[in-house]
C-alpha positions as CSV (number, residue, x, y, z in Angstrom):
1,X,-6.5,13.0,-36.9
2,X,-2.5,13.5,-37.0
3,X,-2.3,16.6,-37.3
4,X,2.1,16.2,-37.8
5,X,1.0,14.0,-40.7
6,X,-1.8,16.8,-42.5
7,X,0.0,20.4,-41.1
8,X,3.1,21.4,-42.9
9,X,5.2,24.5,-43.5
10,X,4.8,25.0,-47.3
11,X,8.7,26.0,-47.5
12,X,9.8,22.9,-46.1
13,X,9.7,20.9,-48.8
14,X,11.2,23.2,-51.0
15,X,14.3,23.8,-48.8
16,X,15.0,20.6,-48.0
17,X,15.1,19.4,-51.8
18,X,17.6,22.2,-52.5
19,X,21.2,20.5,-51.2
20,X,20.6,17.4,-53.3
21,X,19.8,19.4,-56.6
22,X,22.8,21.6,-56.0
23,X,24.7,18.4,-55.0
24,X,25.5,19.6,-51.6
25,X,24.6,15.9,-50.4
26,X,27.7,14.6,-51.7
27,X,30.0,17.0,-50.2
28,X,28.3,18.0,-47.0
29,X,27.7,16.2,-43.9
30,X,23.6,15.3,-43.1
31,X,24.0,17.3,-40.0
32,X,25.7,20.1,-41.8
33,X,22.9,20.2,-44.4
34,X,20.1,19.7,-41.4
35,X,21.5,23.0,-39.6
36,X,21.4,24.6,-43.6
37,X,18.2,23.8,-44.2
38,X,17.0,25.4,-40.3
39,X,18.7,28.5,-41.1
40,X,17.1,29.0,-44.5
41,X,13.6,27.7,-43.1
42,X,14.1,30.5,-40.4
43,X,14.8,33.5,-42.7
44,X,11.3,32.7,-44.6
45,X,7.8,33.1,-43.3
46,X,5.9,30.7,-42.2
47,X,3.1,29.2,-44.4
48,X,1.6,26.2,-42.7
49,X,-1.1,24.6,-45.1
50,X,-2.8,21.5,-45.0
51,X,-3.1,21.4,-49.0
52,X,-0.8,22.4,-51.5
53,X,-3.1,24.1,-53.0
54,X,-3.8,26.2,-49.5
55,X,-0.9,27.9,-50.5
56,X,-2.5,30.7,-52.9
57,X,-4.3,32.1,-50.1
58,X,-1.3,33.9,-49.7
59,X,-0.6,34.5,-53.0
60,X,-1.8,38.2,-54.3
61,X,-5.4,38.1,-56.3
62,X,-3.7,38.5,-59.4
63,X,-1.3,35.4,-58.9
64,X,-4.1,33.3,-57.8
65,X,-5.3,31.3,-60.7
């Protein structure tokens, strides 16, 4: 088992889609948008999941289905 390839921070993902859907690729240097995406990655929790779907555990009751 890898675990790099089954363990992920559920935020990751998200962030680093953000700077090409606001077009920040085109105008922004990769390392520019690297240190972006770390300093938004470190103002969120952390929420490592193996499954997308692990992800409701943290979700309130009410939010869960």
């Amino acid at each position: 088992m890898k675990l790099d390839d089954e363990i992920h921070n559920y935020y990751e993902h998200l962030i680093l889609e953000l700077p090409t859907e606001l077009g920040l690729n085109s105008t922004k240097s990769s390392d520019c948008l690297a240190d972006l995406c770390c300093l938004v990655l470190n103002q969120e929790p952390p929420r490592y999941i193996r499954y997308e779907g692990d992800m409701a555990f943290y979700f309130p009751q009410s939010e869960r289905n």
